[in-house]
C-alpha positions, 0 to 999 in steps of 0.5 A, spaced: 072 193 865 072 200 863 072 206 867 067 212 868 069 217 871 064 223 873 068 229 873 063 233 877 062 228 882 068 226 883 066 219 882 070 213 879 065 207 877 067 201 873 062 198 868 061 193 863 063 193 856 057 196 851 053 197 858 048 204 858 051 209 861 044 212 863 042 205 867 050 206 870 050 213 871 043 211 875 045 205 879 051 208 882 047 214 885 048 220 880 043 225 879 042 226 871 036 231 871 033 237 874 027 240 877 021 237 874 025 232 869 027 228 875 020 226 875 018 227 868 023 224 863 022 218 858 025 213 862 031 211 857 028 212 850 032 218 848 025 223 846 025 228 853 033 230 851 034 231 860 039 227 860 045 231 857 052 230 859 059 231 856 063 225 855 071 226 852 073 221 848 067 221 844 071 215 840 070 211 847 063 211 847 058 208 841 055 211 835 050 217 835 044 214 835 038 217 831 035 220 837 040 224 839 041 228 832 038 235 832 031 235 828 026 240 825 018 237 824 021 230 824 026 231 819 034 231 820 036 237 820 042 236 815 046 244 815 047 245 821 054 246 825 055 239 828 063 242 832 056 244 837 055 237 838 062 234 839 062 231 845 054 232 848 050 226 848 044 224 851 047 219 856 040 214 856 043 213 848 050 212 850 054 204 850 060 204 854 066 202 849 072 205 853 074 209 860 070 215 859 070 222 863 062 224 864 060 231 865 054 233 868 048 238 868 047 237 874 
């Protein structure tokens, strides 16, 4: 099982292989949102983008979904400078592969 460690919290939780990290994070107590995003959030879809959290190493975690990409008018953005996203997710699109540190917004 792999390790997620929430670095901000100072919590070490462990979950199963390819398990959401949104639902993880949730069920282990973990405030992912602020202010009204905590009422007000797309429950999981990747459309409200509130749920951001610095996770190191990316390569432990699943690919980068289409939601999580920067878009402009509903079109992927292709010029933009991508060294902005290393390491940034949307946790709600994030699968656990290995032990990852987690840093939240809140």
């Amino acid at each position: 099982m792999p390790k997620v460690i929430f670095s901000n919290e100072k919590l070490n939780i462990d979950a199963a292989d390819g398990a959401n990290l949104r639902e993880t994070a949730l069920a282990a107590g973990i405030q992912l949102y602020r202010g009204p995003a905590r009422l007000l959030n797309c429950r999981g879809r990747g459309d409200c983008k509130t749920c951001k959290v610095k996770i190191e190493p990316d390569k432990n975690a699943s690919p980068r979904t289409a939601a999580e990409l920067p878009r402009a008018h509903g079109r992927i953005l292709q010029m933009i400078d991508h060294r902005e996203l290393i390491g940034w997710r949307l946790a709600c699109q994030v699968r656990i592969r290995g032990e990852i540190d987690v840093a939240t917004q809140c």
